[in-house]
N, C-alpha and C positions, 0 to 999 in steps of 0.2 A: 083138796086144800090147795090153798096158793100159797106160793111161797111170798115171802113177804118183799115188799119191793125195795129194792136199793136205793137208796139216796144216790145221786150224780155227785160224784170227787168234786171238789171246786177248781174248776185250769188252773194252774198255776199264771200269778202276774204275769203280765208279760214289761220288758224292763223297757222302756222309753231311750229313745237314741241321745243320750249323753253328748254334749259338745265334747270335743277332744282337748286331753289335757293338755295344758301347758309342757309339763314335763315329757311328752314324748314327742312333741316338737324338737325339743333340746337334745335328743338321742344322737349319736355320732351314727353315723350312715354307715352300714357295711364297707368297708373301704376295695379296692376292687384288689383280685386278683394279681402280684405282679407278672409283666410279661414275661412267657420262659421262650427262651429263644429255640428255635427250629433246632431238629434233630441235625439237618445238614453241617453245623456250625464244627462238632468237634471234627467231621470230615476236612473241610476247607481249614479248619487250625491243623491239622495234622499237614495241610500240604504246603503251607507255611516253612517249618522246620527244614525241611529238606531245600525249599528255595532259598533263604538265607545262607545254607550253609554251601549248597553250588555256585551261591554270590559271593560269599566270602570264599572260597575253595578258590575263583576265578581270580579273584582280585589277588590273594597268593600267588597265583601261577603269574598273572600280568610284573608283580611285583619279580619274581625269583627270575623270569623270560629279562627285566629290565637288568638287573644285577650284570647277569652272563653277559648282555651286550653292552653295558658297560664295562668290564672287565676285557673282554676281547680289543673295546676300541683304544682301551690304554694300554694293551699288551702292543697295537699296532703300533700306537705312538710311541713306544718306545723300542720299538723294532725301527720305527722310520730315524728316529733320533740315533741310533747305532749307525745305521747304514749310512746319514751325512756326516758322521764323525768317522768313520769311514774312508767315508770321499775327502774330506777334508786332509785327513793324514796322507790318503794316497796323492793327492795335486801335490802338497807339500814336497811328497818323495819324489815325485815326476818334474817339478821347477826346478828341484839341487840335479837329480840326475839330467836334466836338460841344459844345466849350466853349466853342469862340469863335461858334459860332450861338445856343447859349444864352443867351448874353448879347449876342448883340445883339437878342433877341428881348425878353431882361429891358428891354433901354435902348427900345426902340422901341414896346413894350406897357406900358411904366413900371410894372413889378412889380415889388412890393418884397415884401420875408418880411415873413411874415407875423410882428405882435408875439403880436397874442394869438389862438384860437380861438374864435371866435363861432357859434353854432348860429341857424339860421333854419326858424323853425316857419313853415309852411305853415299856410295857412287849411284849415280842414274845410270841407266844404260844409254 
């Protein structure tokens, strides 16, 4: 006996290539990735901090270095200002005490001004 025979399945349609819709025209495109920056970044930020703060550290020290020689140069100036008041006082005591030996040299050598000038000629040989 034979088995009896199969009918063939019918294939399945096949679907015909459709124009493309309007609506996935209009779709928003993947938008991209944003850029992540390089691993290196937090390295070179960390080296940041430290220089800022060796720049400002500097500019302190420039600043506090100015002070000191400011302060020295007015310590001078008023060192030099002492010492011509100083001078001052002492010429003062050195004119009275040269006036009063002058004259007692004038009363003790009986010098008087002279009235008139007289010239004294020397003998030749």
């Amino acid at each position: 006996m034979t088995a009896p025979a199969r009918a063939a399945a019918p294939a399945p349609p096949r679907r015909a290539a459709a124009a493309p819709r309007p609506e996935a025209s209009r779709r928003p495109q993947r938008r991209p990735e944003p850029r992540r920056l390089p691993r290196r970044m937090p390295r070179v930020g960390g080296l940041w901090i430290p220089l800022v703060a060796l720049m400002l550290g500097g500019i302190v020290w420039l600043n506090v270095t100015k002070l000191q020689i400011t302060n020295r140069v007015s310590q001078t100036i008023d060192a030099q200002q002492a010492v011509q008041s100083d001078n001052a006082r002492l010429r003062t005591a050195i004119s009275r005490h040269d006036k009063s030996v002058l004259a007692e040299a004038r009363r003790r050598l009986d010098m008087r001004p002279a009235e008139d000038v007289t010239f004294v000629r020397a003998p030749t040989p």
